[in-house]
N, C-alpha and C positions, 0 to 999 in steps of 0.2 A: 756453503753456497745457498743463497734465499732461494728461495721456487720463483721468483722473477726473474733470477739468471738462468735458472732452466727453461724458463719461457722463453727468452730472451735468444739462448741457443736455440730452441725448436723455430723461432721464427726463422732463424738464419738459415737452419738445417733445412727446411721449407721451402724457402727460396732457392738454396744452393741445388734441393733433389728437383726441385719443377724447372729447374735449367737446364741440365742434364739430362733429364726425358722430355725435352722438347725440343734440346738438341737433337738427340737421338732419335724421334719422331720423326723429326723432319727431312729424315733420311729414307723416308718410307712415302712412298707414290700414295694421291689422294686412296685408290682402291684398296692398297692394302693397309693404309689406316683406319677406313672404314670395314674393312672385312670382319664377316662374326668369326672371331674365333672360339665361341663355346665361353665364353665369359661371363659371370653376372650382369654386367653391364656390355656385352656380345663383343666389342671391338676396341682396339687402343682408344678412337676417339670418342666412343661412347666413355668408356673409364675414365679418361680426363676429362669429359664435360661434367660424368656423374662426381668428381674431386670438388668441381668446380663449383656443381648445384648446391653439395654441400656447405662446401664452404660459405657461398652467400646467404645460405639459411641460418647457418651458425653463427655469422658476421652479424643480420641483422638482428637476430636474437640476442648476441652479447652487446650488441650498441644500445639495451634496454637497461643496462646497468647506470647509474644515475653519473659515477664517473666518468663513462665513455662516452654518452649520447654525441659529444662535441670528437673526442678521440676517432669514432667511427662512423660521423657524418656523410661521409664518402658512399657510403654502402645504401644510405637512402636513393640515392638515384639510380640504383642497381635494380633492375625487375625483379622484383619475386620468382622463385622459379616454381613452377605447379606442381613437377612431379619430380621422383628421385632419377629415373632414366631421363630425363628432358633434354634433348640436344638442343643448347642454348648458340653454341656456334659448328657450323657444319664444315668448318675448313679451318684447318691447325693453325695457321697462320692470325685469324681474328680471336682465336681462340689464346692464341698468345699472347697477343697482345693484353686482353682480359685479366689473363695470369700474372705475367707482370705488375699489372697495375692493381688486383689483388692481394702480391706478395709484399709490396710496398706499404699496402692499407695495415695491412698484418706488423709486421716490422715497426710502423711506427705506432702501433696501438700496443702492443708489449712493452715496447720501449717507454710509453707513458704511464702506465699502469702503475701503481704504486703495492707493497705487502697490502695494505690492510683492503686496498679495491681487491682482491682476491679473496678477501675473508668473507664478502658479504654472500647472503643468501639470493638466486636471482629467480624468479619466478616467470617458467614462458608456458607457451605452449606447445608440443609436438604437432609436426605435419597430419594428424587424426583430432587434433584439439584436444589430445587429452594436457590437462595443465601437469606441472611438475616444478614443485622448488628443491635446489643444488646447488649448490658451493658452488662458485664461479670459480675460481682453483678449477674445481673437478672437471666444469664443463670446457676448460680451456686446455685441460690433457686432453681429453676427449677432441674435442676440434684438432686437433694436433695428431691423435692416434689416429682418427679417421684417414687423414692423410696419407697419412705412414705405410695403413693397413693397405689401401688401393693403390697407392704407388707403385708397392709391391707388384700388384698382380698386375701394373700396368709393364714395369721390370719383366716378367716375366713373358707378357705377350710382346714386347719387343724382340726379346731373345729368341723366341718361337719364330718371330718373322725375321731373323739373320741380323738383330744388331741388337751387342754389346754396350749396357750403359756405363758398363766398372765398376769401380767402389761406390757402394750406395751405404754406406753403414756409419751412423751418426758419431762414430768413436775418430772419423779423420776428420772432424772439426772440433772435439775435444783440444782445448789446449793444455800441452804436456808441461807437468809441473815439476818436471827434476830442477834439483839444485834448492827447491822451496824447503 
């Protein structure tokens, strides 16, 4: 399998887990979406705004790849976000909407990417400005694990507040190769 089909799956797995926790979200009263629960980012909907900030930060620092710039044009009209807590939308609902059209930018920017757009080196800056050049490969697990990681604790604070998201584990979109 090339590391583009891996990508390829993480975009999916992406989309498929930010459905399902916003399904499940949306099961929960404005208050107790917002309530701190002892979080890093204090409440379910600080945690998925804080998925979200990322993500645009990351989006528009990979759209500096010479390949992408047209791939992830989309993410220019997206505000910069200032801070990593930033509540960018305060009600699940606009907040979803965002997601979606996020997970779509995502999906077809993987889906474009070619092996050797992964081999180059990309040069950005971190939110402190300090500079850093990294394998665009790297920095695109990365975007991918960040996800993963806070998803989690968002998985978590939902179950804290009485609901169940279910299978969250990237192995049920694995497709299964008996008979191969």
């Amino acid at each position: 399998m090339l590391l583009k089909d891996h990508f390829e799956l993480l975009s999916i797995y992406n989309q498929w887990m930010n459905s399902k926790l916003y399904e499940a979200a949306s099961q929960l009263s404005d208050t107790e979406l917002a309530k701190d629960r002892g979080a890093f980012f204090g409440s379910i909907l600080g945690t998925l705004n804080h998925i979200m900030v990322g993500d645009i930060i990351w989006l528009k620092r990979l759209a500096n790849h010479p390949a992408c710039v047209s791939l992830l044009r989309e993410t220019a009209g997206i505000e910069q976000p200032t801070r990593l807590d930033q509540m960018l939308f305060k009600d699940l609902g606009r907040l979803s909407q965002q997601r979606t059209r996020l997970d779509s930018i995502i999906i077809n920017w993987i889906a474009e990417l070619s092996e050797d757009d992964l081999d180059v080196v990309l040069t950005y800056q971190n939110t402190q400005g300090v500079a850093a050049n990294k394998r665009y490969s790297s920095l695109v697990y990365h975007f991918f694990n960040h996800q993963t990681h806070h998803r989690g604790q968002v998985s978590t604070l939902l179950l804290q507040a009485g609901v169940d998201i279910g299978v969250t584990d990237l192995l049920a979109l694995i497709p299964d190769e008996s008979g191969v």
